[in-house]
C-alpha positions as CSV (number, residue, x, y, z in Angstrom):
1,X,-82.9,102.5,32.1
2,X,-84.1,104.6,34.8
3,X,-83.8,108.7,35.1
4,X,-84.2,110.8,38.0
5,X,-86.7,113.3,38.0
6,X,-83.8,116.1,38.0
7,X,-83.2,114.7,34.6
8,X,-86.7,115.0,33.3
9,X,-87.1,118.0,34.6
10,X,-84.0,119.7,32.8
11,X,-85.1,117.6,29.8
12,X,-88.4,119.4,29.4
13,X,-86.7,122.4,30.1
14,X,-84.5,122.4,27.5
15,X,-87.3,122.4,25.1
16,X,-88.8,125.5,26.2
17,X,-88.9,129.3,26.3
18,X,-89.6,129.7,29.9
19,X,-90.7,133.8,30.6
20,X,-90.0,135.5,34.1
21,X,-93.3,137.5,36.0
22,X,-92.7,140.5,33.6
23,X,-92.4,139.1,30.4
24,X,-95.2,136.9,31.2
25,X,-97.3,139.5,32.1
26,X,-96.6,141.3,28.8
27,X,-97.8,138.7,27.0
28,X,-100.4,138.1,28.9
29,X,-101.4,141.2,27.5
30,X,-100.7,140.6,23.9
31,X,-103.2,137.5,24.1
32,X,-101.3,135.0,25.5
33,X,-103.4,133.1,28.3
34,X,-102.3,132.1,32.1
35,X,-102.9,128.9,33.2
36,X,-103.0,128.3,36.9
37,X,-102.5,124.3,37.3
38,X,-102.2,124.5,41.4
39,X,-104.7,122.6,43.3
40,X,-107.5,124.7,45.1
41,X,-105.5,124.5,48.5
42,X,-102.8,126.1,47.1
43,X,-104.3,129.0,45.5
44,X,-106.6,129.6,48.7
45,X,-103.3,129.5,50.8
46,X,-101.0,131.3,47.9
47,X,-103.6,133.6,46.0
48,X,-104.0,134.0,42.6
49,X,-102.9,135.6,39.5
50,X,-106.5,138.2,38.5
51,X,-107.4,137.0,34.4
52,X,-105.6,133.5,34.6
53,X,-107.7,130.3,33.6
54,X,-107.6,127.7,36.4
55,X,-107.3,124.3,35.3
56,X,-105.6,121.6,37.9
57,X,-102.7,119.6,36.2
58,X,-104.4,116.8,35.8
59,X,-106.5,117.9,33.1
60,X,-104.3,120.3,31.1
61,X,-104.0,118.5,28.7
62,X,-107.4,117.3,27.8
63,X,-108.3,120.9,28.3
64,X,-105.8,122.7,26.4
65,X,-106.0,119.9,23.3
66,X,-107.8,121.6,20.8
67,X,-108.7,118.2,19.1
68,X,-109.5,116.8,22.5
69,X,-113.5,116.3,23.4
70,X,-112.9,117.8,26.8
71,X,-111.4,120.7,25.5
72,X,-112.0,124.8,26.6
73,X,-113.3,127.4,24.2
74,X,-109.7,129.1,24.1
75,X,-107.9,125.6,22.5
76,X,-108.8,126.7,18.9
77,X,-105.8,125.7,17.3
78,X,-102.4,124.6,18.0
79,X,-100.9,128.3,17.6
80,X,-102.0,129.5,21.1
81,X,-99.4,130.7,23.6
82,X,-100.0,129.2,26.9
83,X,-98.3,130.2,30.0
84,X,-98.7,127.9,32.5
85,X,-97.6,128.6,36.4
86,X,-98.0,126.5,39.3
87,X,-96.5,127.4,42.9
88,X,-92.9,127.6,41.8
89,X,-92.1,126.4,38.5
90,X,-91.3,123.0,38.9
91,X,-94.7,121.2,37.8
92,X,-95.7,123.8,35.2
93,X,-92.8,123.0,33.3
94,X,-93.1,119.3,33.4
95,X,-97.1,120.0,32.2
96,X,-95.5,122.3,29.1
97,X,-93.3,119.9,28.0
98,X,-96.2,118.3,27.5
99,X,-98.6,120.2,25.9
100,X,-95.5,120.6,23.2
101,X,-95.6,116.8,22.5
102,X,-99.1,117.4,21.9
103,X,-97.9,119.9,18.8
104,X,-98.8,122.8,20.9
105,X,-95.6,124.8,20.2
106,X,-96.1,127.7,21.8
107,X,-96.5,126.1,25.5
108,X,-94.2,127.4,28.0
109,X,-93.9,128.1,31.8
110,X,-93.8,130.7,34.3
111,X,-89.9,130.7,35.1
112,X,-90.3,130.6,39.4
113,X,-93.9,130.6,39.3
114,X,-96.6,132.1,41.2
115,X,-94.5,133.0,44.0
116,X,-92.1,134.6,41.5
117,X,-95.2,137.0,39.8
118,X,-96.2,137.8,43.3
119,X,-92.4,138.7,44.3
120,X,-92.3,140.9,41.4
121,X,-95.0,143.2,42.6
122,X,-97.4,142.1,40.0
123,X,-101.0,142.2,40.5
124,X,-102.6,138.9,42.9
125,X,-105.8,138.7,44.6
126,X,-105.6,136.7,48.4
């Protein structure tokens, strides 16, 4: 049985609390950490988000693991809030759905993404 990528997409989804720029950025400051997961062309033609962690999708989750080899100093334990973004929302959420299957509940996505944080005024470097 085959699905469409709409489908998968509205299937991870469903499993999380996506946050919009503000609510994002309010966690952010109560400890939850950003994860930028756009490749380097992106965020040299897009900008960037001043604070967040850059790690490209394709390691996010051997990164963010925190019984993974590979993984960064913040994956201590499965209780961290991550917030990942990429250009628009679409990836991110595929790559949080993901980290949740790993046990890492608290995974979610930047609803709209970076463009959405930098339509909503919030701070960006070029």
């Amino acid at each position: 049985m085959s699905r469409t990528i709409a489908e998968v997409l509205a299937d991870a989804r469903a499993r999380l609390d996506r946050v919009g720029p503000e609510r994002a950025a309010e966690l952010h400051e109560q400890g939850a950490v950003l994860v930028d997961t756009r490749p380097q062309w992106q965020r040299d033609d897009e900008g960037a988000i001043p604070g967040a962690l850059i790690i490209e999708r394709n390691h996010v989750e051997w990164r963010l693991d925190p019984s993974s080899d590979a993984k960064i100093l913040e994956a201590t334990d499965h209780d961290v809030t991550w917030i990942l973004f990429c250009s628009e929302g679409y990836s991110s959420s595929l790559a949080a759905a993901s980290l949740q299957e790993l046990g890492l509940h608290k995974a979610t996505d930047l609803d709209g993404g970076f463009k959405a944080w930098a339509a909503a005024g919030l701070p960006t470097t070029p």
